[in-house]
LOVOTOR-351533 format. One record per residue (C-alpha): residue in one letter; x negated, y negated, z. Coordinates in steps of 0.25 Angstrom, whole numbers, plus 5000, padded with zeros to 4 digits. Layout:
BEGIN
   resn      x      y      z
      A      X      Y      Z
...
***
This chain:
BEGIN
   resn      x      y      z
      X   5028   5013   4923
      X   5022   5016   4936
      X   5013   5028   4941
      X   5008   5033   4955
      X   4992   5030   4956
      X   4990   5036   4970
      X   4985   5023   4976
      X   4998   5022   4989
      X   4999   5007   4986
      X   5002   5007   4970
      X   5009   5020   4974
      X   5019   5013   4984
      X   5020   5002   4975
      X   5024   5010   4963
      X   5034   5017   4971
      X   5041   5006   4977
      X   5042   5001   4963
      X   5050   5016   4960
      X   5057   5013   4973
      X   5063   4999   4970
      X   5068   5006   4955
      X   5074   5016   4963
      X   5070   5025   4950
      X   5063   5039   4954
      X   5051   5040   4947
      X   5038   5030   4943
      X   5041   5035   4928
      X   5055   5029   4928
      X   5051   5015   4930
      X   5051   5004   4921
      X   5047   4990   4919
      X   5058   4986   4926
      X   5057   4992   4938
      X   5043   4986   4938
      X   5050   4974   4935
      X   5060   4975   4948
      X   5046   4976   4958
      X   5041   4965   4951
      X   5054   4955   4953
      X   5057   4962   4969
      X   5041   4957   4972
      X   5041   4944   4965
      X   5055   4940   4971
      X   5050   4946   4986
      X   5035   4947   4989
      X   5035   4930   4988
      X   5046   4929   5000
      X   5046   4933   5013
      X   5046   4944   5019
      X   5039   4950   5009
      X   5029   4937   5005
      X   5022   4939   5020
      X   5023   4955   5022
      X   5017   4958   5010
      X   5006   4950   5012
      X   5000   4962   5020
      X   4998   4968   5006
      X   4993   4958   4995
      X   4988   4947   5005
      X   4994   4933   5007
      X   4986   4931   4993
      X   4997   4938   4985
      X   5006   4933   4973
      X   5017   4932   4982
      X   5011   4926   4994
      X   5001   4918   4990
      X   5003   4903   4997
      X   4998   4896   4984
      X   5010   4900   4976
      X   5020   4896   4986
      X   5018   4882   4975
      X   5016   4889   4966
      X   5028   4897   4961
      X   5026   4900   4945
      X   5012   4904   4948
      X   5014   4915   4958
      X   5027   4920   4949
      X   5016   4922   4938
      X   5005   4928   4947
      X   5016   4938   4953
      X   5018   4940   4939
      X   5005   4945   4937
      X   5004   4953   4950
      X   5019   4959   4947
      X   5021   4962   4933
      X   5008   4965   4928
      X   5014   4978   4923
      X   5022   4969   4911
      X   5014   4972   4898
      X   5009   4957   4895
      X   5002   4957   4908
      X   4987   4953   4908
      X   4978   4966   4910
      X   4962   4965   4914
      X   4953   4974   4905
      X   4953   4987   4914
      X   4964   4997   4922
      X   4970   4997   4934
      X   4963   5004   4945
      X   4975   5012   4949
      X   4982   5016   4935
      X   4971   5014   4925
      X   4982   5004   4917
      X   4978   4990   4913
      X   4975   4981   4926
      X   4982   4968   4925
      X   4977   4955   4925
      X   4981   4949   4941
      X   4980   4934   4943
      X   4971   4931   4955
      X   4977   4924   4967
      X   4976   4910   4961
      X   4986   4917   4948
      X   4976   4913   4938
      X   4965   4923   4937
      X   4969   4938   4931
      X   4963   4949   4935
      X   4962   4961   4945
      X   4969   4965   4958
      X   4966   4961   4972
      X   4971   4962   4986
      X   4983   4951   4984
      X   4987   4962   4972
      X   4983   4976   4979
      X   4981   4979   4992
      X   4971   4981   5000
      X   4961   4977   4989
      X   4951   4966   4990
      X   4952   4951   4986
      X   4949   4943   4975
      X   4934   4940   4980
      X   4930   4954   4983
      X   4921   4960   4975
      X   4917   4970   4985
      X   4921   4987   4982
      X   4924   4983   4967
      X   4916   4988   4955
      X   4908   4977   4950
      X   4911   4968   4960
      X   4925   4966   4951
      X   4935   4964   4960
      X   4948   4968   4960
      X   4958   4978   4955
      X   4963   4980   4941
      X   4978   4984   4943
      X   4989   4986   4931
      X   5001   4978   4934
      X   5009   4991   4936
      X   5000   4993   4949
      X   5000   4977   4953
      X   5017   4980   4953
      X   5014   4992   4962
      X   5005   4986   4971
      X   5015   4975   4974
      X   5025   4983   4977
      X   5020   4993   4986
      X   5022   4985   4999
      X   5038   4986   4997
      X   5032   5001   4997
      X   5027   4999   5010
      X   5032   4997   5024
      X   5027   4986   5032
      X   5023   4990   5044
      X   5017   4979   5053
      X   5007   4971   5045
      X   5004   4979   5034
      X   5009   4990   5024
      X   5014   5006   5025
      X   5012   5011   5010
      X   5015   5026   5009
      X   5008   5035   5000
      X   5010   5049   4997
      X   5003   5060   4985
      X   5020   5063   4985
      X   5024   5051   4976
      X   5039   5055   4979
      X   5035   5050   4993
      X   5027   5037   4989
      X   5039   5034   4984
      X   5049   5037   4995
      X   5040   5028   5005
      X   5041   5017   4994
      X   5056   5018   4993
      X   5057   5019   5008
      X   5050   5005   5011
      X   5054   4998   4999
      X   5067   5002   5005
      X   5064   4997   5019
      X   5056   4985   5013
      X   5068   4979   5005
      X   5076   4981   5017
      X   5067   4973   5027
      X   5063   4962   5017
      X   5080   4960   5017
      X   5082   4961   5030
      X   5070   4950   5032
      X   5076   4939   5022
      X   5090   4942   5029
      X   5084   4938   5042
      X   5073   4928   5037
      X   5062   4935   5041
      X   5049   4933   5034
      X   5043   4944   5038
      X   5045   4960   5032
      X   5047   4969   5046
      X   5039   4980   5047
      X   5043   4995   5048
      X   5033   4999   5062
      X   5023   5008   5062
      X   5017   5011   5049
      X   5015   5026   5052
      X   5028   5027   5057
      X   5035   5021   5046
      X   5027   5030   5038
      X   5032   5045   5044
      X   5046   5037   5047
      X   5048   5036   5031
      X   5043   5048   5029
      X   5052   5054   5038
      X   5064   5049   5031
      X   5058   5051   5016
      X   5058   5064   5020
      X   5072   5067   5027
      X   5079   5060   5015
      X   5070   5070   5006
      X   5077   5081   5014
      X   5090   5076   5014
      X   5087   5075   4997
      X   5083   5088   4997
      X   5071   5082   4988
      X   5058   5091   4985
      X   5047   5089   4996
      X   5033   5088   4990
      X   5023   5087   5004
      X   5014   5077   5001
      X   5006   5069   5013
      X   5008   5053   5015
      X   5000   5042   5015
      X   5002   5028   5022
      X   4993   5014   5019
      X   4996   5004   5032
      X   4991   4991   5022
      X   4988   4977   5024
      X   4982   4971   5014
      X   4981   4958   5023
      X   4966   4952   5025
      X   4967   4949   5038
      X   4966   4964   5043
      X   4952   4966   5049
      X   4949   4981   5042
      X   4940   4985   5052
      X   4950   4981   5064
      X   4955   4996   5064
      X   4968   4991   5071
      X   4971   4984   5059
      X   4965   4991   5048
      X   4971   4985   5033
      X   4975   4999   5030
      X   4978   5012   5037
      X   4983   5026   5032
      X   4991   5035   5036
      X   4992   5049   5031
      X   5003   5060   5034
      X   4996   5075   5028
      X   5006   5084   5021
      X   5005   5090   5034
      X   5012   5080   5042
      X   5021   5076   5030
      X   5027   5090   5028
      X   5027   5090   5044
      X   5038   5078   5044
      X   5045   5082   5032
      X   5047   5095   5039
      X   5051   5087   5050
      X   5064   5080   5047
      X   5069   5091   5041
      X   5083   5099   5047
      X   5075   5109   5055
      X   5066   5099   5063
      X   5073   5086   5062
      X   5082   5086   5075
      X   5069   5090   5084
      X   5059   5081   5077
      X   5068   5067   5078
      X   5071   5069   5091
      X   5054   5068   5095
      X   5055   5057   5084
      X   5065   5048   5090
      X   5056   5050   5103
      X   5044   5045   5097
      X   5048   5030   5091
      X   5042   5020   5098
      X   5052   5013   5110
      X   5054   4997   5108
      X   5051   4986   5116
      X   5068   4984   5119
      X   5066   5000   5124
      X   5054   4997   5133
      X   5063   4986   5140
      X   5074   4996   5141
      X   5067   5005   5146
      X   5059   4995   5157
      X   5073   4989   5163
      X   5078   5004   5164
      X   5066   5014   5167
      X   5075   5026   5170
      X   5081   5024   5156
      X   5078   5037   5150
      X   5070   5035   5136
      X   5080   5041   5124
      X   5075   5044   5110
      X   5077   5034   5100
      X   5080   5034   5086
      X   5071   5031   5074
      X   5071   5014   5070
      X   5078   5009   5060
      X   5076   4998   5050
      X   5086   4990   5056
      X   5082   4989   5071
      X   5076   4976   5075
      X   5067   4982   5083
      X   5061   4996   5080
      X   5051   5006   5087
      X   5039   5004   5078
      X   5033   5017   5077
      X   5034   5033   5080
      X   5027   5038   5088
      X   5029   5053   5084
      X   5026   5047   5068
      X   5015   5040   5071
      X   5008   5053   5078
      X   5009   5059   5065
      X   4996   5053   5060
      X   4989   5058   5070
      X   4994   5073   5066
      X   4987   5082   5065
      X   4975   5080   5072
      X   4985   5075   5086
      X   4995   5087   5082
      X   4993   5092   5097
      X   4997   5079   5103
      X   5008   5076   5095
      X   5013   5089   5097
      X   5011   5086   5113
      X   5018   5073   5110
      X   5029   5076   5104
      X   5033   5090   5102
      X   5030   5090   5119
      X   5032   5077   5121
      X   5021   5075   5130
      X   5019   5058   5132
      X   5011   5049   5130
      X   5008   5041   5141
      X   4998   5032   5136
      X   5007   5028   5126
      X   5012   5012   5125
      X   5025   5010   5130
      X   5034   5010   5119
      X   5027   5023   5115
      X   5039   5033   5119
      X   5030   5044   5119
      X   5026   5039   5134
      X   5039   5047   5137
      X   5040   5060   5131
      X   5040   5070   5142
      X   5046   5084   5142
      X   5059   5081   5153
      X   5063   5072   5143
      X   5059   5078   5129
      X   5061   5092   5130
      X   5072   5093   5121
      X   5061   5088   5111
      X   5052   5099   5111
      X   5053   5107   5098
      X   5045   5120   5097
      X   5051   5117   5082
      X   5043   5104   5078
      X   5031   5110   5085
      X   5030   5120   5076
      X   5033   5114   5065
      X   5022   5106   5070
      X   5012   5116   5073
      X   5015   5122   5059
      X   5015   5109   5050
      X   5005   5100   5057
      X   4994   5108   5067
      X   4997   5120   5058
      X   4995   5130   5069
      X   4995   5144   5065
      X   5009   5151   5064
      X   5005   5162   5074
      X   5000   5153   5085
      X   5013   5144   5084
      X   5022   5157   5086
      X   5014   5161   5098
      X   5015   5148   5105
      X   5030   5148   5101
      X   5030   5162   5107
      X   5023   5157   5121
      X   5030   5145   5121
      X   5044   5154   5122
      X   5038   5164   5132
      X   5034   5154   5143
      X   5046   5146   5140
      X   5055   5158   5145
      X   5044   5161   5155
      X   5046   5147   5162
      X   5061   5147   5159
      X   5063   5162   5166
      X   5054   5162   5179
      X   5055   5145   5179
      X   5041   5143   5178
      X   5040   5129   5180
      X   5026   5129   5185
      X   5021   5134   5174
      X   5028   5125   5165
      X   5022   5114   5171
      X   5008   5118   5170
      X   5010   5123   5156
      X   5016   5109   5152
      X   5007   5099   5159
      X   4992   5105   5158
      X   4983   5097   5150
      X   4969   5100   5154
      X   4968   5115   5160
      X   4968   5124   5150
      X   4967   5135   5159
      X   4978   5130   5168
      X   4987   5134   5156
      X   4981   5147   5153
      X   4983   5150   5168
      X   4997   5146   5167
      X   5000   5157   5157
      X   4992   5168   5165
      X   5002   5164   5177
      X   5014   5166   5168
      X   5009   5179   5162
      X   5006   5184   5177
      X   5019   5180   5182
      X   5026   5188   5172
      X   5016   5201   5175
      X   5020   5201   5189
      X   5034   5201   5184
      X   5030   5213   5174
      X   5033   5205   5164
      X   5023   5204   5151
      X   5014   5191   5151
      X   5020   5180   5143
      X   5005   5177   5137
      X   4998   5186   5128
      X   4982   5185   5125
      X   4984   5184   5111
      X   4997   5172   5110
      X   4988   5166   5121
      X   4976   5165   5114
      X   4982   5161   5101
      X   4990   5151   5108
      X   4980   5143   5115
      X   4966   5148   5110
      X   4970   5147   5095
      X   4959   5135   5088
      X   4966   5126   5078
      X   4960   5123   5065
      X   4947   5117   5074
      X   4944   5129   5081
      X   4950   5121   5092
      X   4959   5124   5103
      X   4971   5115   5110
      X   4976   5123   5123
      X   4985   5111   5126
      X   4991   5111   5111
      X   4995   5125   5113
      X   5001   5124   5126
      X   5010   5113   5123
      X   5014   5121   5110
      X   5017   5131   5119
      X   5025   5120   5128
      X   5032   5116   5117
      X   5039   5128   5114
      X   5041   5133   5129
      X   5048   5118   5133
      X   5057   5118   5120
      X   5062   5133   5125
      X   5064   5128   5141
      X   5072   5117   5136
      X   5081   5125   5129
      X   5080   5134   5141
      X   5083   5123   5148
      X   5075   5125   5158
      X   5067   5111   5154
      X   5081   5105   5158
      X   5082   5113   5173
      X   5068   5109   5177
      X   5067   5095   5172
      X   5061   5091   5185
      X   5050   5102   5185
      X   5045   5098   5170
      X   5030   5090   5172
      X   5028   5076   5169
      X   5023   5074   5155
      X   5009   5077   5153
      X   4999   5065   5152
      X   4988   5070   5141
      X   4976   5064   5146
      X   4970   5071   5132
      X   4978   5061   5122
      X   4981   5049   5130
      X   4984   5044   5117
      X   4986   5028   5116
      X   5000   5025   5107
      X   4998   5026   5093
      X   4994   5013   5085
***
């Protein structure tokens, strides 16, 4: 009945429509499961919630919305008709295909239901209105759609997650995973809109931050994948943030109709990895430290400023008030070309001080995150995402270990200082390391840094034929605090560790 075309919005629609049959492939569909769709968004789309939220995607000039019909009852029943069910066989078809499938393109009623013909942007979105003739051929304008893709494109916003004012359709090469997102917020969707009529609500709540929505549900795609033992095909993912609304300027940049957000395979297979036994414990811990801290938190924390910040659980569905974003999830986008500060920000918990308030990274620091530096994410890290060469990882890992023991056995504490808190000398570090090696030769003992670890360490060029000094050392740091913690010599000397680090390099404004 129904096939994949590899455009994301006929894609989500199609497999929400597989998502509400609950069947497990396009193939086993039939006319009645077309038939389902079309009852659930005839009955639905014309009350609230759904009449106001999904104007964001066909316009307040869709069958369903329009404030003409609102007298006019029979009238919209037969233009939804058309818009719903051109997919039954005595439906109307123009002279040429579909511009998606290639099948006959039905006859569409206009927005005044009396003149057939193509698509617009009341029928798919993101297209052009009746009027504009512009960027077609010929000046015809319009699309000519098949009925079985008018169905998909209706139902792709129950596809969706509504995220603010306007849409998250998720798209992947992976149908299996075009089709988990689908089922997820249909899912969701049918929940919300529920929930909404129990309380009589007319609005649909939103889900938060688009991008965290996105690595959120891909998070928990992927754990019940595990948990099923199902096959794993790597695929990278694709997210539209959509409004189809008219009122969006699309040069205002801060409110741009459409945004896209991609996740590389790299990153994808990254989070997969993630969640899985070996990494989970250590990578939920930083996760739960990175959701946003709500507004009655903030209060808390002003009446009781010597209350200690505790790590806080994931939202769920059913909290009346949630943190809208993640931090740690939305830094993702930004990978890999921001690999060293995230690495900075989360594996060393280094703050950010120019962060807004509710932003908790403001309070990472080492006296209270220790126990949250892993040597084992980082390297997963390094290995997935800045795919550093196997060598040069072993050899920090190495150096990391040695000056570990070294400030652990002669309780360096100097050193470690200097080490941790040096942002613009370079040969301040290098100097550091000379001391350490002299110390031990007047001890007779062999020098901790050779030339060759030394130089592959620090001197190495990535990719660019660049070098990061300051990446290395905190790889190196890393390694050498997660040892001293389970030394616990960062417990003994909790009162000799530096104040968090401000890095003047990334005073980074909090993510949008």
């Amino acid at each position: 009945m129904l096939k994949y075309t590899g455009h994301p919005l006929v894609d989500v629609g199609a497999a929400t429509i597989l998502a509400m049959s609950r069947k497990k492939s396009l193939s086993d569909l039939t006319a009645r499961d077309l038939d389902k769709m079309a009852d659930f968004i005839e009955e639905n789309y014309p009350r609230d919630p759904l009449r106001g939220a999904y104007g964001m995607a066909f316009t307040t000039n869709a069958w369903f919305n329009q404030p003409a019909f609102k007298s006019q009852p029979a009238k919209q029943k037969e233009y939804a008709r058309r818009v719903l069910r051109g997919y039954l066989p005595d439906t109307p078809t123009l002279d040429e295909p579909c511009a998606f499938t290639g099948e006959p393109a039905v006859a569409i009623a206009f927005s005044d239901g009396s003149v057939p013909g193509r698509a617009f942007r009341q029928h798919v979105p993101m297209t052009t209105g009746e009027d504009v003739i512009n960027f077609h051929p010929y000046g015809d304008a319009g699309l000519p759609v098949s009925g079985k893709v008018l169905l998909c494109l209706q139902a792709a916003p129950l596809g969706c997650a509504k995220c603010g004012g306007k849409l998250l359709a998720v798209h992947s090469d992976n149908t299996w995973l075009t089709e988990k997102f689908a089922a997820a917020f249909l899912q969701t969707n049918r929940k919300l809109i529920d929930l909404a009529r129990e309380k009589g609500d007319t609005k649909l709540p939103g889900l938060g931050s688009a991008k965290t929505v996105l690595v959120k549900t891909f998070l928990a795609i992927e754990e019940a994948r595990q948990r099923e033992r199902a096959e794993n095909k790597p695929s990278s993912v694709t997210a539209y943030y959509f409004s189809n609304s008219g009122q969006s300027n699309a040069l205002d940049a801060r409110n741009p109709p459409l945004e896209i957000y991609h996740l590389p395979l790299e990153i994808v297979g990254f989070l997969a990895e993630i969640v899985g036994a070996r990494y989970r414990d250590e990578w939920r811990k930083i996760e739960q430290r990175a959701w946003q801290i709500s507004k009655a938190e903030l209060a808390a924390r002003k009446n009781d400023k010597s209350k200690k910040s505790k790590a806080r659980a994931a939202p769920t569905a059913a909290e009346d008030e949630q943190p809208q974003r993640n931090y740690l999830y939305e830094d993702l986008f930004r990978l890999p070309a921001n690999a060293a500060t995230f690495i900075r920000r989360y594996f060393l918990r280094i703050p950010a001080r120019n962060a807004r308030e509710d932003d908790p990274r403001r309070q990472y620091s080492l006296k209270n995150d220790a126990a949250l530096v892993s040597w084992k994410l980082t390297q997963l890290f390094l290995e997935r995402i800045v795919r550093m060469k196997s060598n040069r990882i072993e050899r920090i890992r190495e150096l990391g270990d040695q000056l570990a023991t070294y400030v652990h056995e002669e309780n360096d504490t100097r050193f470690f200082q200097r080490f941790y808190a040096e942002q613009k000398s370079y040969a301040l570090i290098r100097n550091e390391l000379i001391r350490v090696n002299h110390a031990r030769l007047k001890r007779n003992q062999p020098p901790l840094i050779q030339f060759a670890p030394y130089i592959e360490i620090f001197e190495d060029v990535d990719e660019n034929g660049k070098t990061d000094w300051r990446l290395a050392r905190d790889l190196v740091l890393i390694r050498m605090i997660e040892k001293l913690y389970e030394l616990r010599w960062i417990e003994q000397h909790a009162d000799a560790l530096p104040e968090p680090r401000v890095e003047e390099a990334e005073a980074e404004k909090a993510s949008d």
